[in-house]
N, C-alpha and C positions, 0 to 999 in steps of 0.2 A: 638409866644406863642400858637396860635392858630393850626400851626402845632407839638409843642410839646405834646399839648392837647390827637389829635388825636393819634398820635404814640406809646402816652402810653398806650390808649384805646386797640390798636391791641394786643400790647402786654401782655395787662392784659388779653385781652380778647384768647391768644396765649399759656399763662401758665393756663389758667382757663381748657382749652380743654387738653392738657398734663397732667394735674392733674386729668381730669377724666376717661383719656385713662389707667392712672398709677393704680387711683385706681379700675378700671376695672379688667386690670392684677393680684393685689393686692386679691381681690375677686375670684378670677380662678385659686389660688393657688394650689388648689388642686380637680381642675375642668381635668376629665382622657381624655386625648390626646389634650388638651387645647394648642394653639398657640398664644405664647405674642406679643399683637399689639403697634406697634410705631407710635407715631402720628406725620407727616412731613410738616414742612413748608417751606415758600418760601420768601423772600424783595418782599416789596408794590414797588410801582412807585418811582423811585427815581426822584428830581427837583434838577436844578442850582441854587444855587445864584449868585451874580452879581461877586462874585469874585471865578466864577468858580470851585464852592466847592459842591459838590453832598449830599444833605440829603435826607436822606432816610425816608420813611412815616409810617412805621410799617413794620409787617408782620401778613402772612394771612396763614391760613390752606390748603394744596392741597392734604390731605388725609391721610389714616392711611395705614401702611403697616405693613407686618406680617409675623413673622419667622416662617419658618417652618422646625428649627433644629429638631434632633429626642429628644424624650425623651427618661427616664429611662425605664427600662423597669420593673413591678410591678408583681412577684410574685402572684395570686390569688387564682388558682387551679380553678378556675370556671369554671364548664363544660360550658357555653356560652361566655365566656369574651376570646376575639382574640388582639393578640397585631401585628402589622405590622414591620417588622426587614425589615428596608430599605425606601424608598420613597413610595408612593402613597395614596392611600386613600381607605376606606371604599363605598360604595355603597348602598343611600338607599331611599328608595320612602315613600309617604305620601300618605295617602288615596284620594288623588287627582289626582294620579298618576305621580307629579313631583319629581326629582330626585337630591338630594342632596350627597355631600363628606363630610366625615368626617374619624379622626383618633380615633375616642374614639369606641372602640370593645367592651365595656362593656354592652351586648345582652340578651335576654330572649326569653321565649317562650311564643305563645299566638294563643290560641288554637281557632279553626272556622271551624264548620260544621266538626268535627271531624277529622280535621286539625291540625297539630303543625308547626306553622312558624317562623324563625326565625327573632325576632322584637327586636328594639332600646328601648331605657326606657319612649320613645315616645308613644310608636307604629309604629313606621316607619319600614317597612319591608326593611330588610337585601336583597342584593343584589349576585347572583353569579355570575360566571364570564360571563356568558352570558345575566345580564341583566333582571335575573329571581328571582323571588321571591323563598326562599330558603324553602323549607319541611323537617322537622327532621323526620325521620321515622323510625330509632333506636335510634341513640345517636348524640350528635354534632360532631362525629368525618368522620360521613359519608359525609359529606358535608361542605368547607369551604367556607368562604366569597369572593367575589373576589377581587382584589387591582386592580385599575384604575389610573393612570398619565396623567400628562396634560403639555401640551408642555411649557406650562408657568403659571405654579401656583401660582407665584404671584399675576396673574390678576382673580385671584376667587374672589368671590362677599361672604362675610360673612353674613349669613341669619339669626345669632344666634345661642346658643346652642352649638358651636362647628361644624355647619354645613356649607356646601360653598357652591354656587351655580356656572354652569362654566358659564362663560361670552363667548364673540368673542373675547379681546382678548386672552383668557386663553386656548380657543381650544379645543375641545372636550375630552371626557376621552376616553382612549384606556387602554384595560386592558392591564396590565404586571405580568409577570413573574421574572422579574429582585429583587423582592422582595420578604419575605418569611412569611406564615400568620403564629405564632404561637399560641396554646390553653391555656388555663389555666393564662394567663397572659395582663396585661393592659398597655399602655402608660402613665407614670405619667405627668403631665401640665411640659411646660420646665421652668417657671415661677421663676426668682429668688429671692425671697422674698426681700435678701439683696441689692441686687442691685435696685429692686423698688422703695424699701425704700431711698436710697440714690436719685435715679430720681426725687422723691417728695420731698423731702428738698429742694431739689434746681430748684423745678419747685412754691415749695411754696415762697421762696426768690423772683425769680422774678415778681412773681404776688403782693406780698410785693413791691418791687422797683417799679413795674407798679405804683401802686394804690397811694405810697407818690408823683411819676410824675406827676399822673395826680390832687390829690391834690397842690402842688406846683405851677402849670399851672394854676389852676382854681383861686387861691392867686393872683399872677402876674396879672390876668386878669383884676382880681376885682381893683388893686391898679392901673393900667392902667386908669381903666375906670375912675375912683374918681381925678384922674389928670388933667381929661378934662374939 
């Protein structure tokens, strides 16, 4: 009983995390170049019983992973807003000088020592291909942002925002070519409302089935103990 206890706990505590990762996504519906995160888990420690039967003790969270299919692509006309047609990422630094990836190209200007550079809705200055901070000095058309890849973008580290930082194992960014920056247009979130929606019903069930387990369990216990 004592280990049915526990097993539920994992698992309430397994659809608690899924339903926060969902309504996360849910929230970023309409967050521009937004990538929907899945939250992964793994079996606890399984034990024998005496008649060689293997039960299992829950499961436990081993992180969130995250797709990075394309999105739509969003119509704007915005002389600052870039959309990425193909793989890679954006490029852009923080007044601290660290350097962040991101898909969302929805950009502005912001003006210093009679300067115009090109900045994120942050202030996080825009990146070019070479790693420089970008200067408008006609229009936005003179200068585009650069696109950077990474040998395994999976293993970027989410900082918020939409931004990624690159890990070791993610590898450094290496600007490419193999993808094309276009103007006037954004990436919309890949986010799919209905499907979400569906992922939480049935992440809220189990958390339901958790929580009557672990009531049932804590019943049994009590009528155990009163036996004694």
């Amino acid at each position: 009983m004592i280990r049915g206890f526990y097993a539920a706990m994992s698992g309430a505590n397994a659809a608690q995390i899924k339903l926060d990762t969902l309504a996360n996504n849910i929230a970023n519906t309409e967050t521009t170049g937004y990538k929907a995160q899945t939250a992964s888990f793994a079996d606890t420690l399984y034990a024998n019983t005496n008649q060689n039967i293997h039960i299992g003790s829950g499961a436990r969270q081993i992180g969130n992973s995250i797709r990075f299919s394309q999105g739509m692509r969003e119509q704007t006309g915005g002389a600052y807003d870039f959309y990425i047609e193909g793989s890679g990422f954006f490029a852009v630094q923080n007044k601290n000088g660290d350097t962040y990836y991101t898909r969302n190209g929805c950009f502005s200007l912001s003006y210093e020592d009679g300067k115009s550079y090109l900045v994120t809705a942050d202030g996080q200055y825009v990146l070019d291909n070479n790693n420089q901070m970008i200067e408008i000095i006609d229009d936005a058309d003179s200068v585009l942002p650069g696109v950077f890849e990474f040998a395994n973008p999976y293993a970027l580290q989410l900082v918020g925002d939409s931004n990624f930082a690159a890990t070791e194992l993610s590898g450094n960014a290496e600007f490419t070519e193999k993808s094309t920056v276009v103007g006037g247009c954004l990436e919309a979130s890949i986010v799919d409302m209905v499907s979400e929606m569906v992922k939480m019903i049935e992440a809220q069930r189990a958390f339901q089935f958790n929580s009557r387990m672990i009531q049932t369990s804590d019943e049994l216990e009590k009528t155990v103990n009163n036996l004694r």
